[in-house]
VEXLUMRO-42628 format. One line per 3 residues: number of its first residue (from 1); for each residue x negated, y negated, z of C-alpha. Coordinates in pm, 1 decimal, decimal comma. Layout:
<sites>
NUM) X/Y/Z | ...
</sites>
This chain:
<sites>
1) -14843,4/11152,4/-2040,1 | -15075,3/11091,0/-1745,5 | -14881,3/10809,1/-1608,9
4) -14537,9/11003,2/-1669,9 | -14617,0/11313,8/-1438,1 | -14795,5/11017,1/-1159,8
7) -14440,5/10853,3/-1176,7 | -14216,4/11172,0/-1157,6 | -14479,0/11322,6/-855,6
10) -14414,8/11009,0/-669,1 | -14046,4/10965,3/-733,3 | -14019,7/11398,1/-573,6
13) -14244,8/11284,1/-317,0 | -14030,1/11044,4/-152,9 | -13674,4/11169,0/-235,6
16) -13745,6/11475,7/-68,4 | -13612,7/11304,7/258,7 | -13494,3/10991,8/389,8
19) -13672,5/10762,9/619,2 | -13479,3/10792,1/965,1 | -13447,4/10463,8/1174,3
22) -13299,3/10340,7/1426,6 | -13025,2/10138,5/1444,6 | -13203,6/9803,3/1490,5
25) -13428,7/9851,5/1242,0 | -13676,7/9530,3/1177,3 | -13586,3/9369,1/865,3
28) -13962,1/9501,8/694,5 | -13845,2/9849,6/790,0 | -13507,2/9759,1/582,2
31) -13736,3/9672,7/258,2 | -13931,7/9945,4/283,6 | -13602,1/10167,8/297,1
34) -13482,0/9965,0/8,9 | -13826,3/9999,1/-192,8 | -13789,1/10391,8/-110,3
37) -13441,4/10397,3/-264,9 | -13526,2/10156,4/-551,8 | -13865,6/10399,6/-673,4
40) -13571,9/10704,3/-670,8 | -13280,5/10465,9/-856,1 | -13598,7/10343,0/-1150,2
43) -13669,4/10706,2/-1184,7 | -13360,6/10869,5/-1246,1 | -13290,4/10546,3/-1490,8
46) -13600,3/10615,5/-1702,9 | -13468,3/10986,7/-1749,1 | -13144,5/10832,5/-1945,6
49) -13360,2/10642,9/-2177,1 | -13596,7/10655,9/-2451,7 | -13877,9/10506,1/-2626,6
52) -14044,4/10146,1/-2492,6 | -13711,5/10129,8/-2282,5 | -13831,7/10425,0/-2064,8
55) -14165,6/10285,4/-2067,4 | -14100,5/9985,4/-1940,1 | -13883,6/10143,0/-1641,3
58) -14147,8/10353,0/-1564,1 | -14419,3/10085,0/-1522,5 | -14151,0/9906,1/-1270,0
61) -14156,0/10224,0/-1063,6 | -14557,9/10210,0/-1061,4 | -14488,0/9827,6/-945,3
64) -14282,1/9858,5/-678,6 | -14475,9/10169,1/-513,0 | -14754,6/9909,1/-530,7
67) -14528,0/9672,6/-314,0 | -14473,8/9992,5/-130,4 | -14784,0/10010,6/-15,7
70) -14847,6/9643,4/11,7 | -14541,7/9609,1/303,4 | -14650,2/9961,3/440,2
73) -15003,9/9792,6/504,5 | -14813,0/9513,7/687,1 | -14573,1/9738,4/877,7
76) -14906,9/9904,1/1003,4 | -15101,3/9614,0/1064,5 | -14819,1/9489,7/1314,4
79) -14584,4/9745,4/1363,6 | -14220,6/9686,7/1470,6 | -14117,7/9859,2/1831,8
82) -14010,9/10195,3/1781,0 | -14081,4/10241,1/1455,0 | -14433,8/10436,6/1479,9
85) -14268,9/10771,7/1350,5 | -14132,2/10662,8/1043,3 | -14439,2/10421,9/967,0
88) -14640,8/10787,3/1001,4 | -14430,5/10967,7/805,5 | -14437,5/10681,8/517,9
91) -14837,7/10745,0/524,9 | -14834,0/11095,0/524,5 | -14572,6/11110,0/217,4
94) -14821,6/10863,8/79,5 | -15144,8/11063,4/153,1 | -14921,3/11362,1/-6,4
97) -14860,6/11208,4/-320,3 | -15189,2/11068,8/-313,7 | -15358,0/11414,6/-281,6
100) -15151,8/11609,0/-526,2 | -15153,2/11306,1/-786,1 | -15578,0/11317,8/-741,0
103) -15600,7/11709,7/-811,5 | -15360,9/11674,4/-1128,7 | -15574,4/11394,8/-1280,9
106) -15938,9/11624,6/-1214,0 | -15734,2/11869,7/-1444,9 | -15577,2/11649,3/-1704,5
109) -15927,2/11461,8/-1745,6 | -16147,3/11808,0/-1759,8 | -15849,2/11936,6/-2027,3
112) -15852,3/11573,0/-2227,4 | -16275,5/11603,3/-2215,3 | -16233,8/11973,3/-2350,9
115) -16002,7/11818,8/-2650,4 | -16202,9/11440,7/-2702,3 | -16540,2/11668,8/-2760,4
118) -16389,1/11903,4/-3021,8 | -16235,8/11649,5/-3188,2 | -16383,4/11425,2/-3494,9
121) -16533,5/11102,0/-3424,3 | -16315,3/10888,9/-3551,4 | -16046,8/11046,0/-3326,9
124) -16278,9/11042,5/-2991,3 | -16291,3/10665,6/-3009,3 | -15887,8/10662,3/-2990,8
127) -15903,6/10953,1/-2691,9 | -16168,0/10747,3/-2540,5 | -15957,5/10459,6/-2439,4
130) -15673,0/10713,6/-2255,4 | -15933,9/10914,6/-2094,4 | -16129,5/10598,7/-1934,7
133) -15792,6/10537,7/-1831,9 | -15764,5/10812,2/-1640,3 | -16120,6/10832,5/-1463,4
136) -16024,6/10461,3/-1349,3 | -15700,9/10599,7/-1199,8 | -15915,6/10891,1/-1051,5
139) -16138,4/10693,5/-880,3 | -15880,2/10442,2/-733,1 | -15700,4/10742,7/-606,4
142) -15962,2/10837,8/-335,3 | -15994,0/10447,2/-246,9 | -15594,9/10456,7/-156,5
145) -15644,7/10813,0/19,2 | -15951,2/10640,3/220,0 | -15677,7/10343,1/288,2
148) -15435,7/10601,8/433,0 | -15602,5/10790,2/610,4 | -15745,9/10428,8/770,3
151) -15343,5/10357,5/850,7 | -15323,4/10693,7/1032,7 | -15589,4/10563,8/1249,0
154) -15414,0/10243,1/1335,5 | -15125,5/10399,5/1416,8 | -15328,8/10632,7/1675,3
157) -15343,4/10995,7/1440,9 | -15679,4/11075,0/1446,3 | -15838,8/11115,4/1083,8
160) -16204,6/11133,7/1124,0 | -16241,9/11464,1/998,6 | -16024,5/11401,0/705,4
163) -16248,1/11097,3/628,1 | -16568,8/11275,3/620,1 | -16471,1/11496,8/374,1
166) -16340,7/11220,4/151,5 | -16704,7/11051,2/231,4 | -16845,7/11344,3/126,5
169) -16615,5/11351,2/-197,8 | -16678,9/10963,5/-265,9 | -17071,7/11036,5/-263,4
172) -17090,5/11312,4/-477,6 | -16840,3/11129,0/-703,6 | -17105,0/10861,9/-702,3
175) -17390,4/11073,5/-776,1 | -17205,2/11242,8/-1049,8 | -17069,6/10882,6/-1257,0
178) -17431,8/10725,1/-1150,7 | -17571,1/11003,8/-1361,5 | -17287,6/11013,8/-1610,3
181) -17430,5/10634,6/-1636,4 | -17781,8/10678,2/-1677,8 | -17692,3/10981,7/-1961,2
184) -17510,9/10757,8/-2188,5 | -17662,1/10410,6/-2121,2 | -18000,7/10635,3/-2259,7
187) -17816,8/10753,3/-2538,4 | -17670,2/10418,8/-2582,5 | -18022,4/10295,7/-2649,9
190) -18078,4/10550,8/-2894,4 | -17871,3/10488,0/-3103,5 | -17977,1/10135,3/-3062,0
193) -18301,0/10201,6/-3241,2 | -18174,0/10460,0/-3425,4 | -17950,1/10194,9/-3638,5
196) -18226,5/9936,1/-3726,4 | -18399,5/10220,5/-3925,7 | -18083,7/10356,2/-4049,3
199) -18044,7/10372,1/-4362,2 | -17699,5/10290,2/-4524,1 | -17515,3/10600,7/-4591,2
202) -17660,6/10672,2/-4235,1 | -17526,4/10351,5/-4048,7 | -17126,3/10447,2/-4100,1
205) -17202,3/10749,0/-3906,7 | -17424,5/10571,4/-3615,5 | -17211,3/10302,9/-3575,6
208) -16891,2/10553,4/-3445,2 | -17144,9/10724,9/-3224,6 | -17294,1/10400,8/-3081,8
211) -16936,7/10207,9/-3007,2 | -16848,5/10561,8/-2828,1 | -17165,8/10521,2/-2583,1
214) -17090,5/10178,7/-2544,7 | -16751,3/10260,6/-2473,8 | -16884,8/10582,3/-2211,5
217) -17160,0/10304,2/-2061,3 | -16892,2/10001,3/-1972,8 | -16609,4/10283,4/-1822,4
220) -16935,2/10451,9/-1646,1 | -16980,9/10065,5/-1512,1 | -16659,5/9992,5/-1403,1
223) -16610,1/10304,9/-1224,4 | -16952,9/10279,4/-1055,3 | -16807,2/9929,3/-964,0
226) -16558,5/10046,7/-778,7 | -16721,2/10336,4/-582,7 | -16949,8/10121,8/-515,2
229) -16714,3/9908,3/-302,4 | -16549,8/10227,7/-199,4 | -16877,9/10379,7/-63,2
232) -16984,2/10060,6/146,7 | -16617,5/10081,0/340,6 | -16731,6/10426,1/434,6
235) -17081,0/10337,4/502,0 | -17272,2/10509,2/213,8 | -17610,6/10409,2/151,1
238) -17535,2/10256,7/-224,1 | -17852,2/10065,8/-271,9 | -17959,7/10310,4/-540,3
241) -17694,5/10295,0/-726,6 | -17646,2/9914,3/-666,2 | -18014,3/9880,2/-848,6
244) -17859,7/10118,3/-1117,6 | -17590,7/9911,1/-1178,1 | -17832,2/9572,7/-1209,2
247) -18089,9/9742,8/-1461,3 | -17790,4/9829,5/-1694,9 | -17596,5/9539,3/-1657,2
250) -17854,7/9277,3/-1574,2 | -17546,5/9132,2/-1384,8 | -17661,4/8874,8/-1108,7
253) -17351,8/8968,8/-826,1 | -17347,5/8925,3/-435,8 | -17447,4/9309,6/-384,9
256) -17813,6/9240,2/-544,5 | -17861,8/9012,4/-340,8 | -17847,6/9217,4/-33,3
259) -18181,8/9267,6/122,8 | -18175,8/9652,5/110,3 | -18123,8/9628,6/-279,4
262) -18372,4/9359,3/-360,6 | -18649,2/9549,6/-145,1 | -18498,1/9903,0/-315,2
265) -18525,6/9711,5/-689,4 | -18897,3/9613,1/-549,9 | -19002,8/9928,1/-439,8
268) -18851,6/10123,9/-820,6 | -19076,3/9865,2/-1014,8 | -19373,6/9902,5/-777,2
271) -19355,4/10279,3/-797,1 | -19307,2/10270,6/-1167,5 | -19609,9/10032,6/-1240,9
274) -19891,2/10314,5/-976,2 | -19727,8/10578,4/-1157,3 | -19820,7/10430,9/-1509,3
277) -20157,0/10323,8/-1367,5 | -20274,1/10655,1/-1289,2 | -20148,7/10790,9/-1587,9
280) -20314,0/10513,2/-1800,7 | -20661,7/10521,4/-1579,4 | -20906,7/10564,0/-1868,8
283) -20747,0/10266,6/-2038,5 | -20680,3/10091,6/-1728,1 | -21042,9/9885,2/-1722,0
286) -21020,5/9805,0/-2136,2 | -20704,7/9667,3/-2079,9 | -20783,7/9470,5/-1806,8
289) -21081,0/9337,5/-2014,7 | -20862,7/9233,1/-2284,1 | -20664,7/9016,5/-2035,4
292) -20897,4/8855,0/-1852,3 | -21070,0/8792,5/-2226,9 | -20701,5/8596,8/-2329,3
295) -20650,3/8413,7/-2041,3 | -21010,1/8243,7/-2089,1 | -20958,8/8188,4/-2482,0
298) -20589,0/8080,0/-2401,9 | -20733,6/7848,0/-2140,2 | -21008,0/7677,0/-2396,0
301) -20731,1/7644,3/-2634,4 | -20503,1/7474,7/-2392,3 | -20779,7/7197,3/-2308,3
304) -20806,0/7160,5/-2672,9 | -20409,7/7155,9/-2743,6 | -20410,6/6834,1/-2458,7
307) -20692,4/6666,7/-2627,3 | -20584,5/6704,4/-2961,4 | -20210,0/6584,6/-2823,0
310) -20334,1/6347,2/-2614,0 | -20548,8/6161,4/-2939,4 | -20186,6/6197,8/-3091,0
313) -19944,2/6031,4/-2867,8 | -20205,6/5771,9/-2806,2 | -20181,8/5595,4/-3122,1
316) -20040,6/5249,5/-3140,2 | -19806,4/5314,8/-3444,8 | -19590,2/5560,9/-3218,3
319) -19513,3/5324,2/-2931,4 | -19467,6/5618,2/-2663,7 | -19419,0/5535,6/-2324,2
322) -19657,5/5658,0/-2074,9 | -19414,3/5847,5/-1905,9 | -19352,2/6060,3/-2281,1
325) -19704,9/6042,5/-2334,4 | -19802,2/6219,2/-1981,3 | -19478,8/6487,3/-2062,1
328) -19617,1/6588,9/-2430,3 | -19999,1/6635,4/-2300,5 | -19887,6/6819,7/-1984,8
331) -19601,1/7055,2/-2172,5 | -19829,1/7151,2/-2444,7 | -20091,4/7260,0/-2244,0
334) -19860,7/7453,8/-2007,9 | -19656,8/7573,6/-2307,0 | -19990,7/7673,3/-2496,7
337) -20101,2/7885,3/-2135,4 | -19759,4/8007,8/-2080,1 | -19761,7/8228,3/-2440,4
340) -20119,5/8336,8/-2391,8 | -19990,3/8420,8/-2046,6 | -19733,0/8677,0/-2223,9
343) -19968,6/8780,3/-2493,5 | -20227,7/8901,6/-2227,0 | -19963,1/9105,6/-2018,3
346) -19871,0/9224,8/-2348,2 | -20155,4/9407,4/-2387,5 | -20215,4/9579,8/-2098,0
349) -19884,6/9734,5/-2163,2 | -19666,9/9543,8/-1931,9 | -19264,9/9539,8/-2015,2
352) -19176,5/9217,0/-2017,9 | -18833,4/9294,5/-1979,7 | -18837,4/9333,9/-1627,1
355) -19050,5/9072,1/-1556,4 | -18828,9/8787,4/-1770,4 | -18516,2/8936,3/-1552,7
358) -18724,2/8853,3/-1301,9 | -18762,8/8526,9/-1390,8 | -18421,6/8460,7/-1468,3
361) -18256,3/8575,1/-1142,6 | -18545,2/8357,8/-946,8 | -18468,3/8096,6/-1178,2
364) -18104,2/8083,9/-1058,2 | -18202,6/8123,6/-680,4 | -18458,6/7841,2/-728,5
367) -18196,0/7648,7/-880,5 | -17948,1/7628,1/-627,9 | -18184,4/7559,5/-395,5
370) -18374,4/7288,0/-551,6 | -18047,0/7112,7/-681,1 | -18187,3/6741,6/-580,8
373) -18538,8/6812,2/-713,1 | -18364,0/6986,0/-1026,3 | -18145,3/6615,1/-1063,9
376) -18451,6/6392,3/-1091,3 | -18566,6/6651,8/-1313,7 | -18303,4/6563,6/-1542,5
379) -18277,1/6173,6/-1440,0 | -18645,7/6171,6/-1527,1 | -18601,6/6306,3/-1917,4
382) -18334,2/6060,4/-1956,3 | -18610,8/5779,3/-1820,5 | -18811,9/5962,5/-2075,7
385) -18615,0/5893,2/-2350,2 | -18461,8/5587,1/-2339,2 | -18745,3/5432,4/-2171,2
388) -18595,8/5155,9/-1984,9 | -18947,3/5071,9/-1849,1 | -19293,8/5197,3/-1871,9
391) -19621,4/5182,7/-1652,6 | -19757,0/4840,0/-1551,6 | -19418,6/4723,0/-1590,1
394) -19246,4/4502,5/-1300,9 | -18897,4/4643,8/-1219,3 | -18621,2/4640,9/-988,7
397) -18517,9/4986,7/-996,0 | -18347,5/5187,1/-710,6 | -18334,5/4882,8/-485,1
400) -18694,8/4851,2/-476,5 | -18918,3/4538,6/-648,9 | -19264,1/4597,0/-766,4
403) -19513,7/4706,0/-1049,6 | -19471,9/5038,8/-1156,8 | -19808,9/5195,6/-1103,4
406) -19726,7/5614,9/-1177,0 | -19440,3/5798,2/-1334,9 | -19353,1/6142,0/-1348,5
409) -19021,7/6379,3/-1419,0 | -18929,8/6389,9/-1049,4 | -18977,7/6033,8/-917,0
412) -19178,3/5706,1/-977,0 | -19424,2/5517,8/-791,7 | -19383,5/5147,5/-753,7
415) -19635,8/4908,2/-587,6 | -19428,7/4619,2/-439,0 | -19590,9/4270,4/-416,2
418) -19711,3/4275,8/-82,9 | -19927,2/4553,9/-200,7 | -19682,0/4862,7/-30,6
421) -19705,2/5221,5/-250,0 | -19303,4/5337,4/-257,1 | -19207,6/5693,4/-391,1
424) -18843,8/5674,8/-532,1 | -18663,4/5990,1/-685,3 | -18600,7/5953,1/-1053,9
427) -18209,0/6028,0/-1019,6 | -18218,8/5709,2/-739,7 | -18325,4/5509,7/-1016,5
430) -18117,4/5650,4/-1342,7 | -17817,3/5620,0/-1120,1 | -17839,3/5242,9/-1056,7
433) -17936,2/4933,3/-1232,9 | -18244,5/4867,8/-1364,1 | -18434,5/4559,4/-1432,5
436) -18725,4/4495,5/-1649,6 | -18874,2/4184,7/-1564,1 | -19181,3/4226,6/-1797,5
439) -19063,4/4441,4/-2108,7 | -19057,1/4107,4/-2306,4 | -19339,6/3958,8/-2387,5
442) -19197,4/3578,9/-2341,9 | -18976,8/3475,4/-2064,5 | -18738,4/3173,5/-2021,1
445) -18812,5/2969,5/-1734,9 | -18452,0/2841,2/-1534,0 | -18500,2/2544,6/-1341,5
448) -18286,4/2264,2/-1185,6 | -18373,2/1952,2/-1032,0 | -18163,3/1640,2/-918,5
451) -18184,8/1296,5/-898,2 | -17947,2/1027,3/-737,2 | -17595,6/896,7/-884,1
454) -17799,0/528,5/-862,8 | -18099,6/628,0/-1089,1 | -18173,0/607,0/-1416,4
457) -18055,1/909,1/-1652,9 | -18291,9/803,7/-1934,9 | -18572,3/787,3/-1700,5
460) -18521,5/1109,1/-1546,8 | -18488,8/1273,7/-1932,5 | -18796,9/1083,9/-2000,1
463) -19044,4/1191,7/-1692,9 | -18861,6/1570,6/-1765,7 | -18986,6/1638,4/-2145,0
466) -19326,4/1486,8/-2061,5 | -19393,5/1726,9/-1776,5 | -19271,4/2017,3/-1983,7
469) -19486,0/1850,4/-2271,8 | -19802,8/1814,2/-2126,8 | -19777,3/2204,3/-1976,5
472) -20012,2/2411,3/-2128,9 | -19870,0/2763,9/-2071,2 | -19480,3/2637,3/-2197,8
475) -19462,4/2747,1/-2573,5 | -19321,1/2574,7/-2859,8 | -19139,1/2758,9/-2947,7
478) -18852,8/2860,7/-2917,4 | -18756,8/2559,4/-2833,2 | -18734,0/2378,8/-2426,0
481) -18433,0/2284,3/-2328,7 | -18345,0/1964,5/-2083,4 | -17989,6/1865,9/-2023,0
484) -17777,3/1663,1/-1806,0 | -17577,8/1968,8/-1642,2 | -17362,7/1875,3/-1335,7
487) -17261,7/1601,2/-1186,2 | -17247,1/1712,6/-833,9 | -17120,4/1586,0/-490,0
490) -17405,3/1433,2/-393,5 | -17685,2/1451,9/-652,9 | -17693,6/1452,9/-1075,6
493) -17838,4/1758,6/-1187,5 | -18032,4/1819,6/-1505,0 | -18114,8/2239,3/-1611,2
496) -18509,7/2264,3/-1768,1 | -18592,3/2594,8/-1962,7 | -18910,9/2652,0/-2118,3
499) -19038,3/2959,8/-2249,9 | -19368,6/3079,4/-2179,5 | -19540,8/3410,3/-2219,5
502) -19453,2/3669,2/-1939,0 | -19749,5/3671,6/-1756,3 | -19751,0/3281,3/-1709,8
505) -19373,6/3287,6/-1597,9 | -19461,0/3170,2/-1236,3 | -19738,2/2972,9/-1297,5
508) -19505,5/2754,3/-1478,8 | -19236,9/2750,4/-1245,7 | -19483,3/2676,4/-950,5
511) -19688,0/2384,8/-1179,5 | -19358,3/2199,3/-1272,7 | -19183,3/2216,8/-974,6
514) -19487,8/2039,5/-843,0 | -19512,1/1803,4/-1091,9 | -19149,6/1696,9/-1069,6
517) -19174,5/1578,5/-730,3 | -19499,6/1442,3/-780,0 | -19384,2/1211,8/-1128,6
520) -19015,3/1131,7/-957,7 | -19179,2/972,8/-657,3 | -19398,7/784,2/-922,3
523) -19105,4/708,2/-1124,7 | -18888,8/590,3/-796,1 | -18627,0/831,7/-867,2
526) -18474,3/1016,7/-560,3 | -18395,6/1365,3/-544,7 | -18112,3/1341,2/-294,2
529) -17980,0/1589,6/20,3 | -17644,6/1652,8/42,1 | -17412,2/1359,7/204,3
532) -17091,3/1206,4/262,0 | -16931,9/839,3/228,3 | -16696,1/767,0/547,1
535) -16472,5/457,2/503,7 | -16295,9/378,0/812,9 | -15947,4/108,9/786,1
538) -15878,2/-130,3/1061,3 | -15492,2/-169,8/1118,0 | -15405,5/-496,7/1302,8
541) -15219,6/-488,8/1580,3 | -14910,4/-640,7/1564,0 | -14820,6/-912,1/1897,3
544) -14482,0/-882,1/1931,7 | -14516,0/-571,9/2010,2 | -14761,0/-636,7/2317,9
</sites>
């Protein structure tokens, strides 16, 4: 019904006359003719037909006085030469239409109100729907009138006194959904608590009236959404009702983050907590008692919690790293604080509501800007649970060599060789190849050594597996291993692998290196440098030739 009359007041509000142009009329002036005389031609169409038919052509008309408006926005933003009279004229039929449709829908919603509220529930949730409809329409109405009367402007009309009236209408529209908002958003929680006490021949009954004031809070929203916007374009204060619209919501959007808002959200919560000081002063120092009374017992238990988790983790049967060992002693501490934390603003009354908002919209500004730190966050649980390495381990991790000496969730501390302390960031080292030189307990020992192409294999074999032999550090197993590999370009190379314990690794590799140049001198067997053999051939000359 409501979009039926809209259509028919548009289609009588611009066949009532005919938009004169000149003869050289830009080609945009030529659609918007043609968009004028396609609204009329939909119209009269949808008054031959019936049923979804009509429908249909009467959402087209809706559609194409939406493209209306679109190319009339153009036209004004760069208007053709010559054509400022008719562009004015399209605005005013617009702010006509506009005008008259805004005054019918105040009626038809205060009529359909009248109805919805005398009507049985289960009917008012099927009026709802049409009627939130309609306040939508209502409130988009004054944002096109404020968009016309901003065209006038451009097109040199003055209009400031026609905008401060709308401004005037826009804010006491706002003041009137804001409080339609805060009405049913309280009932809303009513009925909230109502139903968990319910009982069930009640429930049937709440349950109609509680998906009605759900239905009344999220139209109250989206309407408040949209003046909202409206209201900063004509440079209403909306921080009140931008604070509104975050307490029912809890919706984290661009407007709360606006200075004026934040400081306005502050200021609410500030006032709210002297206000319920003053009226809580007799209880005020008990409470405060109380607190400081579970933050100390809270605070013995959490040194107990770490020792207790710390004797826990610590045993030899779990194998933890030191890295999960540090994490489960720190987070149950913190964890065991954190809820004694709660408890104790508990009872002084605090809602914790607000404050674990709070927390969650810092929480997302912290977030983005700690992305990096927030990464080797992450990096560091995944070093925490596969446990590539561990403390007193020597690693090449994140292009760095050395003994790790501290780890933590956000980075690791390795101290190189030389006896330098380097800080890398955990996601540095999750996010490139690690090497644990010391995880094992044994290590094989790779070694090659050379002698001449003129000496003596079996010798060389020989003088080999005794050095290796007589090595204290160089384990029996698993077994050494001494073969003839290569047969190079200028040397015959044999590959010796012991295996020794870890921490003996280059002990061994220093002693037998030694000893191999020490026994092959003994043994007169060369370790050769590279060379080359150069024959040269003499051709004779020939002398007959001479």
């Amino acid at each position: 019904m409501i979009r039926q009359f809209l259509l028919l007041l548009l289609c009588l509000t611009w066949s009532v006359s005919t938009l004169a142009q000149p003869e050289s009329t830009p080609n945009k002036l030529d659609d918007l003719a043609q968009l004028n005389q396609e609204v009329t031609e939909l119209y009269q169409a949808s008054q031959q037909r019936a049923g979804s038919s009509r429908d249909v052509l009467r959402m087209q008309v809706l559609n194409k006085n939406n493209d209306l408006r679109e190319l009339l926005g153009e036209l004004v933003n760069h208007p053709p030469e010559g054509a400022e009279n008719t562009l004015i004229q399209s605005v005013k039929h617009q702010i006509r239409y506009t005008a008259a449709a805004d005054n019918y829908l105040n009626e038809k919603i205060n009529s359909d109100e009248r109805v919805m509220d005398a009507a049985p529930q289960e009917e008012q949730l099927l009026k709802q729907k049409q009627l939130n409809e309609e306040r939508l329409l209502s409130a988009e109405m004054l944002g096109d009138q404020w968009e016309n009367y901003l065209w006038l402007e451009q097109l040199g009309i003055p209009a400031e006194k026609e905008k401060t009236k709308l401004s005037k209408r826009i804010s006491e529209r706002l003041e009137f959904v804001s409080a339609s908002l805060e009405y049913n958003n309280q009932q809303e929680r009513v009925l909230t608590k109502q139903l968990k006490d319910a009982s069930e021949s009640e429930k049937a009954t709440l349950q109609l009236m509680h998906i009605l004031a759900q239905r009344k809070v999220t139209s109250d929203t989206d309407r408040l959404n949209y003046l909202i916007t409206l209201g900063d374009k004509a440079q209403i204060d909306t921080s009140t009702y931008k604070m509104q619209q975050f307490e029912v919501t809890g919706d984290l959007t661009n407007n709360i983050l606006n200075v004026q808002v934040i400081y306005s959200i502050l200021s609410t919560w500030t006032e709210k907590l002297k206000n319920w000081l003053i009226d809580n002063t007799p209880q005020v120092l008990f409470k405060v008692f109380i607190f400081v009374l579970v933050i100390l017992i809270f605070r013995l238990l959490k040194n107990l919690t770490r020792r207790v988790v710390k004797r826990a983790v610590s045993s030899p049967n779990l194998k933890m790293s030191q890295l999960m060992q540090d994490f489960f002693i720190s987070m149950s501490g913190k964890t065991v604080f954190f809820i004694g934390l709660l408890i104790a603003l508990s009872q002084i009354g605090l809602n914790l509501a607000p404050v674990l908002t709070g927390f969650g919209v810092a929480g997302v500004i912290i977030g983005f800007a700690l992305q990096d730190t927030l990464s080797n966050f992450a990096s560091g649980m995944m070093l925490l649970i596969y446990r590539p390495f561990d403390v007193g381990d020597f690693v090449e991790a994140g292009g760095v060599s050395g003994k790790v000496s501290h780890m933590s969730l956000v980075n690791t501390t390795i101290r190189t060789f030389d006896n330098q302390i380097i800080i890398v960031p955990n996601s540095k080292i999750w996010g490139d190849t690690i090497k644990n030189v010391t995880h094992e307990r044994v290590r094989r020992v790779d070694m090659v050594f050379s002698i001449g192409y003129h000496d003596s294999i079996e010798k060389a074999e020989a003088v080999l597996h005794e050095i290796i032999d007589q090595h204290p550090a160089v384990l029996r197993a698993p077994e050494k291993t001494i073969k003839l590999h290569t047969l190079n370009s200028s040397s015959v190379d044999f590959i010796v692998r012991p295996w020794v314990k870890t921490d003996d690794y280059w002990d061994v590799y220093w002693d037998v290196t030694r000893e191999v140049k020490l026994r092959f001198d003994q043994a007169g067997l060369t370790i050769p440098f590279p060379q080359q053999d150069v024959h040269l051939h003499m051709v004779k000359s020939d002398d007959s030739n001479q």
